[in-house]
C-alpha positions, 0 to 999 in steps of 0.5 A: 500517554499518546504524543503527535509525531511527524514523518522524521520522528525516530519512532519510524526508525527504530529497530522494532518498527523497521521489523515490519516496516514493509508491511506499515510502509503506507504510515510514511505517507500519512505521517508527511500528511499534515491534515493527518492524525499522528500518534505514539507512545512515548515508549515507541512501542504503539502508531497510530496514523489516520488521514481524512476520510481512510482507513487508520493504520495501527502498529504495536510493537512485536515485542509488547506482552499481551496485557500491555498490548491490550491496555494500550489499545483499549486507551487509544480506542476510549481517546477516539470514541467521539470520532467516526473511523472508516476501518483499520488496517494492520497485521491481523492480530493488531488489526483485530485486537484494535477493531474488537474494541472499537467495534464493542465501544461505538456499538458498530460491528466490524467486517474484513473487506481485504486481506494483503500481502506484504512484499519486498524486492532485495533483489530483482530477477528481469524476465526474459523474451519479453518484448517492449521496453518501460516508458514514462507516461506522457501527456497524450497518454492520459485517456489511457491511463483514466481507462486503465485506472478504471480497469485496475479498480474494478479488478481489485475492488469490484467498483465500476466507473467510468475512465472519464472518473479517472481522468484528474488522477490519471493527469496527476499521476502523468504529471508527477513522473512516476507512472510507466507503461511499457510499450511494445511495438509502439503500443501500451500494453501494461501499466505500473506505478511509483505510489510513494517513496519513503527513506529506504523503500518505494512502494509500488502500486496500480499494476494493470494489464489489460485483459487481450495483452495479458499472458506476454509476460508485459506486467512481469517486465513492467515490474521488474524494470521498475524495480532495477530502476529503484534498487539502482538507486539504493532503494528497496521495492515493496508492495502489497497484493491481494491475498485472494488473488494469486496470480498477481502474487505469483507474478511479483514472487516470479521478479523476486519479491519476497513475502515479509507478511500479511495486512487485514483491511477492516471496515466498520459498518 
């Protein structure tokens, strides 16, 4: 039996979900979503999280045996049969499992559109050499940041659009103190930003370094001095990147983040 759960249900603290709480960290965002769909068993062994127009997030406990994995799993997909879901995040046995089902009962087939890796900082190592220091973002720097946006998108994605398409979010996101840019010789040379912060972890996201200030060692640092920051604060770091990109992955492992596992994105066609 599936019950609704909200961001301070005990199920999001629990011992097994904090097991692989990095790698489902987004379901802290979705669960402070009231628009959101939010279910669980009421063993706490089963989440299911899913806002509006994204992707469905979908954690099984490591410890279910394999029949109960699956019963689980084929009930949750016959509940949400009449409802047309974009794809499934998860770790790719959950991610898979849950997708295999939904794909065979709505009669649609199902692709991976990203793998991720999951990361945590417990301890940050701050590069050295690197010139520039991290600024919080200002007002006048929002037609950076819309083009900034545009090249992170492109980047990791491969969709084209223009820095004017970015220009609301890039304010919001200026506007909610949480992006930086580190600067170098009065100029913006790097971005990074503060997606969300949850009890005992802050997810970092939108690190983008343009490509004629790129091999400085400015991505590294913006990093870095985000992370000191957060852990000064008694908060864990964590992020994910995508697993077909390593230098990206070489740079966050380089400020010491750690690997705690991989994430399948899904989509349904």
């Amino acid at each position: 039996m599936f019950v609704g759960f909200g961001p301070e249900d005990d199920v999001l603290h629990s011992r097994l979900f904090m097991q692989e709480e990095v790698e489902y960290n987004l379901i802290h965002l979705i669960a402070g979503n009231q628009e959101s769909m939010r279910l669980k068993t009421e063993e706490n062994d089963l989440i299911f999280a899913h806002a509006p127009g994204r992707n469905s997030w979908l954690w099984l406990s490591p410890e279910l045996e394999e029949e109960r994995r699956r019963s689980l799993v084929r009930e949750l997909t016959e509940m949400l049969a009449d409802r047309e879901l974009p794809g499934v995040t998860g770790t790719p046995g959950t991610g898979r499992l849950f997708a295999d089902a939904y794909s065979k009962l709505i009669g649609k087939s199902h692709h991976v559109r990203m793998m991720m890796e999951a990361y945590h900082c417990p301890q940050v190592q701050l590069p050295h050499g690197v010139s520039g220091k991290l600024q919080q973002a200002e007002p006048g720097d929002i037609p950076l940041i819309a083009r900034y946006l545009a090249g992170f998108v492109q980047e990791c994605f491969g969709t084209e659009s223009a820095p004017e398409d970015h220009l609301d979010y890039a304010g919001t996101v200026m506007e909610s103190g949480k992006l930086r840019l580190w600067i170098d010789k009065d100029q913006p040379v790097s971005m990074v930003n503060l997606a969300h912060q949850s009890a005992r972890h802050a997810r970092i996201n939108e690190v983008y370094t343009p490509r004629e200030f790129r091999k400085y060692g400015y991505a590294s640092a913006a990093v870095a001095a985000l992370c000191d920051e957060l852990l000064s604060k008694g908060v864990t770091p964590m992020l994910y990147a995508d697993a077909a990109n390593p230098d990206s992955n070489k740079v966050y492992q380089s400020v010491g983040f750690k690997r705690t596992g991989s994430i399948v994105d899904l989509r349904f066609q």
